[in-house]
C-alpha positions as CSV (number, residue, x, y, z in Angstrom):
1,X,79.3,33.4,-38.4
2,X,75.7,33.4,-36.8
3,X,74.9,36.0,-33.6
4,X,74.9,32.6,-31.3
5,X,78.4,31.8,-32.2
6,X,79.8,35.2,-31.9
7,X,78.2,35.4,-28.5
8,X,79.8,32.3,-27.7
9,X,83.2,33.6,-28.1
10,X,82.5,36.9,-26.6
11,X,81.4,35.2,-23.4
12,X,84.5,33.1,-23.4
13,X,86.9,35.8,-24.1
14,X,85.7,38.0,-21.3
15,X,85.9,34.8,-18.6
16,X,89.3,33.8,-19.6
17,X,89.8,37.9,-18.6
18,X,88.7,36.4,-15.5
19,X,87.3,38.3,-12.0
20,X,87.6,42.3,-11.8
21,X,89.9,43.1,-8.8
22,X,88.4,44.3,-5.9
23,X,90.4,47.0,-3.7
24,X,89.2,49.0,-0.3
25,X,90.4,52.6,-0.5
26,X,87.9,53.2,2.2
27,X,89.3,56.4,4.4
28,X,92.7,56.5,1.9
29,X,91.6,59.8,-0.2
30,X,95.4,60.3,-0.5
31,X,95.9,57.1,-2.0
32,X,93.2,56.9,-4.1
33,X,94.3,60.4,-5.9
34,X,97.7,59.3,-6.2
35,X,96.1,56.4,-8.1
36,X,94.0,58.4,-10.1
37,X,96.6,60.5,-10.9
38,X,98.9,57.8,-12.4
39,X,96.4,56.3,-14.3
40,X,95.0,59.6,-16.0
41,X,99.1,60.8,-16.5
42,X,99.3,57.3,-18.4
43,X,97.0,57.9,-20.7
44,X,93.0,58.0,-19.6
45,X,91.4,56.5,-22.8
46,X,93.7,53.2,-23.1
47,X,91.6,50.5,-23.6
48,X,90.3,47.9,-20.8
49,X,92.1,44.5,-21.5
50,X,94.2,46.1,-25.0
51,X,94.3,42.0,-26.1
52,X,91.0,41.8,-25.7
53,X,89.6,44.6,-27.8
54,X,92.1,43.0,-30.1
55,X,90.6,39.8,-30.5
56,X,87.1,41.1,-30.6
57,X,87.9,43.4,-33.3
58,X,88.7,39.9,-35.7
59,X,84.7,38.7,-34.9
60,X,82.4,40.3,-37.0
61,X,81.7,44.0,-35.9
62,X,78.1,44.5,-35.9
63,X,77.2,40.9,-33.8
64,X,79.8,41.8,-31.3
65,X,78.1,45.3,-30.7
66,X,74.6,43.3,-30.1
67,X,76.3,40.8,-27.5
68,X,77.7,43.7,-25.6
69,X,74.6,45.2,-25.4
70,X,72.9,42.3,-24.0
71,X,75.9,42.2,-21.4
72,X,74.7,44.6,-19.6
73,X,72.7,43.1,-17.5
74,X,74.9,40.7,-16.6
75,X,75.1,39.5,-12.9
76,X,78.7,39.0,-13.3
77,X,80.5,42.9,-12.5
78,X,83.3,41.8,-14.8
79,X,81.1,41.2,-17.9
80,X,79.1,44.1,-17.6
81,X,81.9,46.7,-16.8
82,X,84.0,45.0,-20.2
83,X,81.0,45.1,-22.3
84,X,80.4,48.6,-21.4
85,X,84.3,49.6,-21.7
86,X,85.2,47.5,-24.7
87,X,81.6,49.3,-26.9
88,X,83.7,52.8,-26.7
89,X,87.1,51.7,-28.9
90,X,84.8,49.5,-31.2
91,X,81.7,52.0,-31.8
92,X,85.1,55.0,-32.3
93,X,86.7,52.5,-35.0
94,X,82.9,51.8,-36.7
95,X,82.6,55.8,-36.4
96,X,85.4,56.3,-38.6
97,X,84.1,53.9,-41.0
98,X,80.2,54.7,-40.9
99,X,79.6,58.0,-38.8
100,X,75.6,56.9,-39.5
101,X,75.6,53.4,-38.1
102,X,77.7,54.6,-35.0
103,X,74.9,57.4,-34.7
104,X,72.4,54.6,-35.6
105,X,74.2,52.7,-32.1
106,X,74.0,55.9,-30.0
107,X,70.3,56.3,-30.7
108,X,69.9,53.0,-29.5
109,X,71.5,53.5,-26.1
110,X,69.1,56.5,-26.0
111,X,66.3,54.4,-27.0
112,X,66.8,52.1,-24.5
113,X,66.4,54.8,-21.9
114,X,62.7,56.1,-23.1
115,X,60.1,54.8,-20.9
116,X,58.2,53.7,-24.2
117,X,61.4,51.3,-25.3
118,X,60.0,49.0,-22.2
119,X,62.8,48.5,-20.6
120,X,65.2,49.9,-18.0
121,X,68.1,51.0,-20.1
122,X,71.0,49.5,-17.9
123,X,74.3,50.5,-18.4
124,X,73.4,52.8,-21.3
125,X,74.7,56.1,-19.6
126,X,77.9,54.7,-19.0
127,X,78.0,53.1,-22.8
128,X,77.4,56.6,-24.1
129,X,80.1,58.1,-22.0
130,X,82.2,55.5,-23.0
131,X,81.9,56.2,-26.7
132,X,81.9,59.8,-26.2
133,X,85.6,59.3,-24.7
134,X,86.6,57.5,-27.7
135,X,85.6,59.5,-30.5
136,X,85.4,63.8,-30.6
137,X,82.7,63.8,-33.6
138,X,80.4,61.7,-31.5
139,X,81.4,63.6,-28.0
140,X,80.4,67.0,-29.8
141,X,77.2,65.5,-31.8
142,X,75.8,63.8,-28.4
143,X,77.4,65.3,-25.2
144,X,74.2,67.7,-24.8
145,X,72.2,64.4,-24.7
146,X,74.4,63.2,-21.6
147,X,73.8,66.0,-19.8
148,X,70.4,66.4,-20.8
149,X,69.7,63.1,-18.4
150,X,70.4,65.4,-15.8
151,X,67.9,68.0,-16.4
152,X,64.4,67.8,-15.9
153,X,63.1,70.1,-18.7
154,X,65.4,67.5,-20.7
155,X,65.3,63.8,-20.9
156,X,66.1,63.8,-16.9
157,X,66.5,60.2,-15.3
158,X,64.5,59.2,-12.4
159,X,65.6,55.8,-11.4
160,X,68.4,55.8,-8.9
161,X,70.4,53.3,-10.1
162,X,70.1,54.9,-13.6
163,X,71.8,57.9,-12.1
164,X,74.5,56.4,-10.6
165,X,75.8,55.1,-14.4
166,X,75.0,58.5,-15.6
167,X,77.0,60.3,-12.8
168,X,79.7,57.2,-13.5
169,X,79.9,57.9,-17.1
170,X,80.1,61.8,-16.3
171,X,82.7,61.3,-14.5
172,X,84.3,59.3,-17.2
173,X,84.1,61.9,-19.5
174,X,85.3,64.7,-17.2
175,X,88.9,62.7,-17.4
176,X,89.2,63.0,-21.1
177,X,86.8,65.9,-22.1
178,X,86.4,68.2,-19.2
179,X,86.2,72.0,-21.6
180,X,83.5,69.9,-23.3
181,X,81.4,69.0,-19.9
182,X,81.5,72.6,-18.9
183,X,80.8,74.5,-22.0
184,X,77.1,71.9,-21.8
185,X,77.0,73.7,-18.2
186,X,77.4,70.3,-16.5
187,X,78.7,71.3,-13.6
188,X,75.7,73.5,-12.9
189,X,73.2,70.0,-13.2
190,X,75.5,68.2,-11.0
191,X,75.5,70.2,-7.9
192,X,72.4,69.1,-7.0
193,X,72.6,65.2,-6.9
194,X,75.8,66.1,-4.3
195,X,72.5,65.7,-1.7
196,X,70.9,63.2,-3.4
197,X,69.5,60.4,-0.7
198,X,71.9,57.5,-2.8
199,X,75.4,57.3,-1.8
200,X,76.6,56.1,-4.9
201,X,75.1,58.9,-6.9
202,X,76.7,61.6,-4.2
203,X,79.9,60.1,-4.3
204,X,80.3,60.0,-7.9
205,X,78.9,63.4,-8.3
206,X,81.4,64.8,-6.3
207,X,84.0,62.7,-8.5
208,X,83.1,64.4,-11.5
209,X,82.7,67.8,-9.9
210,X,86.5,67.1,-8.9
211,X,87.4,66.1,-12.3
212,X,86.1,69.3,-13.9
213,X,87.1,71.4,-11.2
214,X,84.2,73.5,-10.4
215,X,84.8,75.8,-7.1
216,X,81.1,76.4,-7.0
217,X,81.3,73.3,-5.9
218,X,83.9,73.7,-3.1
219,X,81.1,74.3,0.1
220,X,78.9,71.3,-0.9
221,X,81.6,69.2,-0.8
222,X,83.4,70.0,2.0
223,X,79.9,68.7,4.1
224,X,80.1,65.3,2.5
225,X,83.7,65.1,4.4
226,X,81.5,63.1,6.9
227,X,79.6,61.2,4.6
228,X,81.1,57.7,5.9
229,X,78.6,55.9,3.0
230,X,80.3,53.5,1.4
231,X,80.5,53.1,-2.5
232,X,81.9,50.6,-5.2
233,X,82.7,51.8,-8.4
234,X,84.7,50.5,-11.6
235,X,87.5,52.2,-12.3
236,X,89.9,50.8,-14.9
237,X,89.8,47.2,-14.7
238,X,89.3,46.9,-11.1
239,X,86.3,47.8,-8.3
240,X,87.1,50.1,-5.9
241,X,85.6,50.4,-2.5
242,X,85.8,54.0,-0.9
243,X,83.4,56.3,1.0
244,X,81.4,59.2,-0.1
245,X,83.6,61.5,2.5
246,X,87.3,60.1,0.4
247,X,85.3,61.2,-3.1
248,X,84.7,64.5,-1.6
249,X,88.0,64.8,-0.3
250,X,89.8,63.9,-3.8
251,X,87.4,66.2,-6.0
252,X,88.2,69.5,-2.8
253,X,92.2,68.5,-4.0
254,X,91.4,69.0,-7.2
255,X,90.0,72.3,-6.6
256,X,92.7,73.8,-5.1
């Protein structure tokens, strides 16, 4: 089957998925914990759309990969959100088969973030998060590099909008594999983007700050309890709307 007819049938299995959900949390930090909480007690690395991943799984392996890739720069939210979430279970599963060609995948999300690959690198954080979530030998081979788009004596990202999927896929990674997070020092490179001029990137900060529980944390985000920015975020098959001051308040619940 040609890369043109296994695009075709990606495309048309994530719109019969149809629309993400849209839900307003906006001033509800209580219910948006209680949410969270659910979900993560359920099981945090279940796969988006299980029937889905399925179905993909019977195309061939390595032209699925490519059309996800190219999905994210989608317009459509739900096609770039599923690409990105359905590359984790499918780059785990070719890990266990080929540890090299998965490694050969993550060097190409990295690639695609170096200013000489010419081009933006959309959705690549939160693609390597992803598969970092799915599979531990990838997560210990690459989680420095994750971090390491924090840090500016590292491979530090400039572009806001490429910090808000790295502080997204942080925070993704901070549900499954906090002890991992904090023994790369995240939580020390974070800190700083809690006062970055972006809303998105504050809020999502102080989500993963939250999620891996660092008190050092506590005083910076007790002053974004009047950050009244909003934000929109994916979140397990749906976008939620909330303010930077109800992220805030969810991670300070998590501290104490």
């Amino acid at each position: 089957m040609g890369l043109r007819a296994v695009k075709q049938q990606v495309l048309a299995l994530l719109a019969e998925a149809g629309p993400l959900p849209e839900v307003d949390y906006s001033g509800r930090p209580e219910a948006l914990l209680a949410v969270r909480d659910a979900e993560a007690a359920a099981d945090v690395t279940l796969p988006v759309a299980p029937e889905l991943a399925d179905k993909l799984a019977a195309l061939p392996w390595h032209q699925v990969l490519k059309v996800l890739l190219s999905l994210f720069c989608h317009n459509e939210p739900a096609f770039r959100w599923r690409a990105v979430s359905l590359l984790g279970p499918l780059v785990a599963e070719l890990a266990e088969q080929d540890m090299e060609a998965a490694r050969v995948m993550m060097r190409r999300l990295m690639w695609s973030l170096n200013d000489e690959s010419g081009g933006i690198g959309w959705g690549a954080p939160e693609a390597m998060a992803e598969c970092l979530v799915w599979h531990a030998g990838l997560a210990e081979e690459y989680g420095h590099i994750l971090v390491s788009f924090m840090r500016e004596d590292g491979f530090f990202l400039e572009y806001p909008p490429l910090q808000r999927g790295l502080m997204w896929g942080l925070g993704r990674l901070a549900a499954v594999r906090p002890q991992l997070l904090r023994q790369k020092k995240a939580p020390d490179y974070l800190l700083p983007y809690l006062s970055s001029p972006d809303a998105a990137v504050r809020g999502l900060a102080a989500r993963a700050l939250g999620l891996l529980q660092t008190v050092a944390a506590r005083q910076p985000l007790q002053a974004l309890l009047v950050d009244r920015a909003p934000v929109i975020y994916y979140h397990r098959e749906r976008l939620l709307t909330v303010t930077v001051a109800d992220l805030a308040a969810v991670a300070v619940r998590r501290l104490a």
